[in-house]
N, C-alpha and C positions, 0 to 999 in steps of 0.2 A: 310440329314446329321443331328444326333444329337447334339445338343448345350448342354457344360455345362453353369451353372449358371455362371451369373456374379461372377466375384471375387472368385471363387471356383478353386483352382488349382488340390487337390487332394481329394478322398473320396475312401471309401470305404461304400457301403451300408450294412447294413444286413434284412437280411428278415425274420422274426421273426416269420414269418406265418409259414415260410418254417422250423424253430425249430420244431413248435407244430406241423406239419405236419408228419416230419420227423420219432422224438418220437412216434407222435401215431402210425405210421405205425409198427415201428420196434416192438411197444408193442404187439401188433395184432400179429405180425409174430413170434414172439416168447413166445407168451401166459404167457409172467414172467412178474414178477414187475422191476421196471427200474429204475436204478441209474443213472442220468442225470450228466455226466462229465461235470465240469466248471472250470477245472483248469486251470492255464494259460491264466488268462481272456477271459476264455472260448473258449482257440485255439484262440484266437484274435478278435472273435466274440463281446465281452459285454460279462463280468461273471454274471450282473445282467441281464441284458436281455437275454441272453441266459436261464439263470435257470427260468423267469417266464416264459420263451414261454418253458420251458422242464415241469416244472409243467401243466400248461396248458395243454400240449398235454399227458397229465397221466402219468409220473415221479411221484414218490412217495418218493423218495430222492436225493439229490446232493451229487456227491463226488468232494473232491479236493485234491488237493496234501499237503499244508501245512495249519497249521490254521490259520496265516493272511490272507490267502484265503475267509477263513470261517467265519471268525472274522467281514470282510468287507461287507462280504451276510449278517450277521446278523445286521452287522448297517443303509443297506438297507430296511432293514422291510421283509426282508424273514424271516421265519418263522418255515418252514418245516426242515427234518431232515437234518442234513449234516453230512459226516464221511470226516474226513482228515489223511491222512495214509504216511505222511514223515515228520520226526521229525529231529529236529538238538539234537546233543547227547545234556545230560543235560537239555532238556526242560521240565519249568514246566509246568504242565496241568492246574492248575488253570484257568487262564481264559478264555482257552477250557472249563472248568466246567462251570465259571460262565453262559457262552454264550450258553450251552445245546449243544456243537458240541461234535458229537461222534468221538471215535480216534481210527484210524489202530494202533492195538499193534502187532510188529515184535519182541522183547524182555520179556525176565524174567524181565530186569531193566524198561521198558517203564510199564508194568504191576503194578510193586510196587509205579512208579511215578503217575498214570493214579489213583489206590485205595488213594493215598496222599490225591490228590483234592478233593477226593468224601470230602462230607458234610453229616452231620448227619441224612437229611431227603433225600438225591438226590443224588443216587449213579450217577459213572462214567458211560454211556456206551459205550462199547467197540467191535469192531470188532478185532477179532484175525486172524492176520494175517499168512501163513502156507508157508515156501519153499518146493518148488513140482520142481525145477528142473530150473528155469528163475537163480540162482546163485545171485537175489538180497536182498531184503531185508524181511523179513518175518521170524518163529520163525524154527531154524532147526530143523528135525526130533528127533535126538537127544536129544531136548530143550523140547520137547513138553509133554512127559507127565509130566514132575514138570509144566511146565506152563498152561497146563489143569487145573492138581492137583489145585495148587494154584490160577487159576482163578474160579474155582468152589467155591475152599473156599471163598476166596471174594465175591462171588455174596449170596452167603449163608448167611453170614454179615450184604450183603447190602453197602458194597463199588462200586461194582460192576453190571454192569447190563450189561452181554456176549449177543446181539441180533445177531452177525455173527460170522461164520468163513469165508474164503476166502484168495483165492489166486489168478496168476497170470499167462498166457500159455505164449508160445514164437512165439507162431502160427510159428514155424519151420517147421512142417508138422503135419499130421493130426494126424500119430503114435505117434510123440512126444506130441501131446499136449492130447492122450488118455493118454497117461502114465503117463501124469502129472497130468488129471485127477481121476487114479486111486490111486496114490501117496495122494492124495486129501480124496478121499472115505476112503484110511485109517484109515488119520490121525483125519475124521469126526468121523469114529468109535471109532478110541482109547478117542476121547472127550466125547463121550457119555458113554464110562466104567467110566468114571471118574466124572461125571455128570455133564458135558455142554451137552445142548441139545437148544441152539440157535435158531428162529425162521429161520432166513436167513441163506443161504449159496451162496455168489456168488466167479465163479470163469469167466466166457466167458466177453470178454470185445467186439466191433462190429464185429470182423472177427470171433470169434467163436461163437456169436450169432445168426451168421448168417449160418457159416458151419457148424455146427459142433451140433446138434440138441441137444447132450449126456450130453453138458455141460451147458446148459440152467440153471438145478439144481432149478428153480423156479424164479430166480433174476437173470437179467444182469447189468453189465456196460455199457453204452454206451458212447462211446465218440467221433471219426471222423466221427459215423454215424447220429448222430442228425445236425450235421451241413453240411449234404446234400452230404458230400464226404463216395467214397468206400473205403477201407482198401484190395481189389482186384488188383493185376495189370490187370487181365484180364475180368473185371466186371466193368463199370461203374457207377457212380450213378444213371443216369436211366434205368438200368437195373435189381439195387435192389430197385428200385421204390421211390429213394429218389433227394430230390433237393438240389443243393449248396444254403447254405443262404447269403456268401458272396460275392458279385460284386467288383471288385477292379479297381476304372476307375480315368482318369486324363483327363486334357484339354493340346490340342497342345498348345502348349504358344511360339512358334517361327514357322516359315516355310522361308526355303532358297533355293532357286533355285540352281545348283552347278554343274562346268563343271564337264566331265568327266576326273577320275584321283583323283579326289579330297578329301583328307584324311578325315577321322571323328572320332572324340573322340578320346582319349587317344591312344596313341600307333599307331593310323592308321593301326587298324586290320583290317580296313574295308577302301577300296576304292572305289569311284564308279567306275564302270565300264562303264557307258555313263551319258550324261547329266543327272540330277534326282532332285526329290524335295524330302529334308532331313523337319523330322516336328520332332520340340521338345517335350517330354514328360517331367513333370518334379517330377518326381520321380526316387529314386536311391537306393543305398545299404541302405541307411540311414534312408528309409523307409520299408527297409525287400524288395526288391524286388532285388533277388540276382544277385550277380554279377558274379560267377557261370554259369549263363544264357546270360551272352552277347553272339551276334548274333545266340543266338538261341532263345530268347523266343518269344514269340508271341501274336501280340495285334490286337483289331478290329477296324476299322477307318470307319465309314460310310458303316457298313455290308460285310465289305471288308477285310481282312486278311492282316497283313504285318510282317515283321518279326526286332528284332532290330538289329541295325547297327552297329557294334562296342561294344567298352568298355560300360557295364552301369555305371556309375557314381555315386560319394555320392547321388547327387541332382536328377539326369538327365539322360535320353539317348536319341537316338538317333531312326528314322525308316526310312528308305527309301523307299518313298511313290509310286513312278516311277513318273507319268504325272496322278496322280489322285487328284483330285481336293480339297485338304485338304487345310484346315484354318485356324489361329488362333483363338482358342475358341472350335474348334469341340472335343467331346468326343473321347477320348481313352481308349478303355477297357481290361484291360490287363488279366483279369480271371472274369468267372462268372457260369452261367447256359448253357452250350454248345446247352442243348436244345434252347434255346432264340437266337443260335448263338454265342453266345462270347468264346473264348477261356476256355479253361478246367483246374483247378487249374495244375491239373494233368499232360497238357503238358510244362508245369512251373515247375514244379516237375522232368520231364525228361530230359530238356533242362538246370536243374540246376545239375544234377544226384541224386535227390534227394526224396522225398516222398513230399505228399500233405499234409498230416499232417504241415511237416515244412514252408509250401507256405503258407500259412494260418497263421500259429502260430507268424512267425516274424513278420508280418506287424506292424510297428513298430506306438508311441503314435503321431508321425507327421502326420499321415494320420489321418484325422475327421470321426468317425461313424459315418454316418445316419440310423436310423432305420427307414425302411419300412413293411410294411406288405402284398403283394401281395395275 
């Protein structure tokens, strides 16, 4: 039976081998250069850790979602390039400029803000953003050739400095996300009558870098796939030859013997049904592990499967262990490397009705990272 540490109640590891593993692989498999998603502190990972072991494994840029994102990598001592591509209306770019972060422009207006900042020796650079069909944010069809037009003139200036275009599938189906890359190939050509002719073009983020060969275009996104999860219902991670980097485990911190009949947790959704030994876990909603998932998700006690008991809790749930010989102190592991054994974010995801994307993402700043490296 494994022990946690003294005084350790909750942890979440991450394996940071298993980033630069991850990255290299997908780089490999899809022969492009690779934008290393770290948004969302990197799906809950470490946004700094994550993006050195994405560099590490041949990532050649990080993307985030907004520039305190970006802001925060570059006061880490990262270095390399970064693009942030969701703005609150009204913001200035300035010290996006100062900091050398590249910016998703979805607007004529984010464009004229983006040239502001530029400085006299160190243009803006910019990714132009393109609606192909996702209905979110990006420059409409419509919009595009004035904001070609005038992002060409800016770069002609020297306000400007256009290195992508890019956009976004819905991975809905295969059809739709061809059409959305051909919506794509258009609007590449109407840029180059106009004279953008951009080094990069990404539009495939892990599911259609991985399906979908067509939209490769040179440069991917990666995001649920450097962190060892599939973007597949029907494909695991080691089936596209990737490992989860995060472990999400706790220690029993109670065990009570209890007749049968005996209610548990909130509401008494759960009774036993014969005598049984209940072990506390203590972790709850409060740490991202949803509540969504009471008595269905599922955790590992001493190589051994159980499933939880009742309501989860802000703090806490519950497992009914049967007559197995569990302790106060023993490891409980509620997701990890299924290959190792443990539970699969993924069955946490189904038992929440939800995706592994968000099993990962919530785990909330109450639980401690340790970074390892296996």
């Amino acid at each position: 039976m494994t022990r946690m540490p003294a005084g350790v109640m909750r942890e979440a590891t991450i394996d940071v081998g298993a980033i630069e593993d991850n990255v290299r692989h997908l780089r490999r498999l899809t022969g492009s250069e690779v934008i290393a998603v770290v948004k969302a502190d990197g799906y809950g990972h470490g946004a700094v850790r994550s993006a050195v072991a994405a560099l590490a494994g041949g990532a050649s840029r990080l993307g985030v979602a907004d520039i305190g994102e970006a802001i925060a990598l570059r006061r880490a001592g990262i270095d390399a390039p970064i693009v942030a591509w969701l703005h609150a209306p009204g913001t200035s770019f300035a010290e996006a400029a100062s900091h050398g972060i590249e910016l998703g422009i979805s607007s004529f207006e984010q464009l004229l803000a983006a040239a502001a900042a530029a400085s006299a020796d160190r243009p803006v650079v910019v990714h132009l953003k393109l609606e192909t069909g996702l209905s979110r944010n990006g420059i409409a069809p419509a919009d595009q050739r004035v904001v070609f037009a005038e992002a060409a003139r800016l770069e002609r200036i020297g306000r400007l400095r256009v290195v992508a275009l890019f956009s976004h599938l819905s991975n809905a189906s295969s059809d739709d996300d061809r059409a959305a890359l051909r919506a794509f190939e258009d609007a590449v050509g109407l840029a180059a009558t106009l004279g953008l002719a951009p080094p990069l073009r990404h539009l495939a983020a892990t599911h259609a870098a991985i399906e979908l060969p067509e939209t490769r275009l040179g440069c991917v996104r990666i995001g649920i796939g450097m962190y060892g999860l599939s973007p597949f219902g029907d494909r695991s991670s080691a089936d596209l030859g990737l490992r989860p980097a995060m472990t999400l485990r706790g220690a029993v911190a109670a065990v009570r013997r209890v007749p049968a009949g005996q209610g548990v947790s909130y509401g008494y959704d759960f009774r036993a049904e014969r005598e049984t030994t209940l072990a506390l876990v203590p972790l709850g909603y409060a740490d991202g592990v949803p509540r969504q998932a009471s008595g269905a998700g599922p955790v590992a006690i001493g190589g051994r499967r159980f499933t939880v008991a009742g309501r989860i809790a802000m703090d806490q749930f519950m497992v009914d262990v049967g007559d197995a010989p569990v302790a106060v102190g023993d490891e409980v592991v509620l997701f990890g490397d299924p290959t190792l054994g443990a539970p699969a974010a993924d069955e946490w995801a189904a038992a929440a009705h939800t995706i592994n994307y968000e099993v990962v993402t919530r785990i909330g700043p109450r639980v401690p990272r340790r970074q390892v490296s296996a």
